[in-house]
C-alpha positions in Angstrom: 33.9 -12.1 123.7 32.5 -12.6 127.1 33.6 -11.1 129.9 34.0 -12.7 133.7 31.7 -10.8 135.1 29.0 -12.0 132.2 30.0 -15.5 132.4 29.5 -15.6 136.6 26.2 -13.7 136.0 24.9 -16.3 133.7 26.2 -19.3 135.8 24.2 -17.4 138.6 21.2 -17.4 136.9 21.4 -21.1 135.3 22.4 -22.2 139.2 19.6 -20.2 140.3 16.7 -21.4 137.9 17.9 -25.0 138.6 17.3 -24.6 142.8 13.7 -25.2 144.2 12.1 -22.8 145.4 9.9 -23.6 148.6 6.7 -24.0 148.6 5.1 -20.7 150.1 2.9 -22.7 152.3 3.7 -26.5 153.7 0.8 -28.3 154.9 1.5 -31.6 156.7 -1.7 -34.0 156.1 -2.2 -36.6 159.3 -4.8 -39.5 158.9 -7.6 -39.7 161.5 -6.4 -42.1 164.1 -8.0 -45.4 164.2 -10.2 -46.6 166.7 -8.7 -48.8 169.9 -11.4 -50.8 171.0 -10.8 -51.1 175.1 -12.9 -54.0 175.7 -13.2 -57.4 173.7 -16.7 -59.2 173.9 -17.8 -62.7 172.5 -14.7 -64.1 172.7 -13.8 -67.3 174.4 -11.2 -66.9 177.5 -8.1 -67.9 176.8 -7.2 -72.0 177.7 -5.3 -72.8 180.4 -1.7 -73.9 179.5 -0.7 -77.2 179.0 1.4 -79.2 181.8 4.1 -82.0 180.3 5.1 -84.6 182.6 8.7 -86.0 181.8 9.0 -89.9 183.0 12.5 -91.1 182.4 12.4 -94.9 181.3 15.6 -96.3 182.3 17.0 -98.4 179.2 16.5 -101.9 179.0 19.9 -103.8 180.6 22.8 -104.6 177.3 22.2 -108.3 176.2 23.9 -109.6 172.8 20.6 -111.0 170.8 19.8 -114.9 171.4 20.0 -116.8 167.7 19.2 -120.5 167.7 22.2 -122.7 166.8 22.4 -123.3 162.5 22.7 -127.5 162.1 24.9 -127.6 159.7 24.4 -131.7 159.2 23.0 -133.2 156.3 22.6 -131.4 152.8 23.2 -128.3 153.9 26.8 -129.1 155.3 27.3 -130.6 152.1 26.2 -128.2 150.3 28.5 -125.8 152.2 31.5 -127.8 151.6 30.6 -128.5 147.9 30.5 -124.4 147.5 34.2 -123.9 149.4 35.5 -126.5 147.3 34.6 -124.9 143.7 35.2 -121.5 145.2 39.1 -122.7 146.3 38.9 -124.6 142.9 38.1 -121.0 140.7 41.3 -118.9 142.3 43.6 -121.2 142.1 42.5 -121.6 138.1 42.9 -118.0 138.4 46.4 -117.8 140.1 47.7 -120.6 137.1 46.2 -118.2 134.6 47.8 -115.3 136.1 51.1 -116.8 136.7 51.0 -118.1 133.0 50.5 -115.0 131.5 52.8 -113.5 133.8 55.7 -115.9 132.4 55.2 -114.9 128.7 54.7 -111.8 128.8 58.3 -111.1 130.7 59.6 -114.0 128.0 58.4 -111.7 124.8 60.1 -108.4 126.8 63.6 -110.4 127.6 63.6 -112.0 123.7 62.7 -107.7 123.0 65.6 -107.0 125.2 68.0 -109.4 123.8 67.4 -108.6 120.3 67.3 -105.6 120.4 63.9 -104.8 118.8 61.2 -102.7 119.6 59.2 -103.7 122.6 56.3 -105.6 121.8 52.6 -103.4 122.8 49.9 -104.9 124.7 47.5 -103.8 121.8 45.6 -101.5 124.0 
């Protein structure tokens, strides 16, 4: 068996293999420094910079727009009237339709009721 004193020695030398050892000698490599040129020639000078003038236009005064007045005479009043007639015509075909339907529907669901049947489904 191994004694302590063999097993520290041999986790010395494992710890110690697995360290880096420095490099004897470091050298630190710089790059030669670039040239700064101190003067530029051939180019253009710079343009001068540019001046904004701000001119506030006041807003033009609040006037509801001007539409000529719609003559309504002749076949375009009649027209007019024709088209509000039918229209008025169509709902209240649609309110009798409605009201109908409305009337036999709650008659089949009181007859239902009063029997005492199953209520009938709208199919659906």
């Amino acid at each position: 068996p191994a004694t302590p004193t063999a097993v520290t020695e041999a986790a010395l030398e494992a710890k110690a293999a697995l360290e880096i050892q420095p490099a004897a000698e470091t050298r630190v490599v710089m790059p030669p420094p670039l040239p700064v040129p101190t003067v530029l020639e051939g180019l253009p000078p710079a343009p001068a910079p540019l001046t904004v003038t701000v001119v506030e236009i006041p807003p033009p005064p609040a006037q509801p727009p001007q539409f000529p007045k719609l003559d309504i005479s002749g076949d375009f009043g009649s027209e007019v009237r024709e088209r509000v007639a039918n229209f008025r015509a169509q709902q209240q075909r649609f309110l009798r339709e409605r009201e109908e339907y409305c009337t036999t529907t709650m008659a089949k669901v009181r007859a239902a009721i009063r029997d005492n049947s199953e209520l009938p489904r709208s199919g659906k």
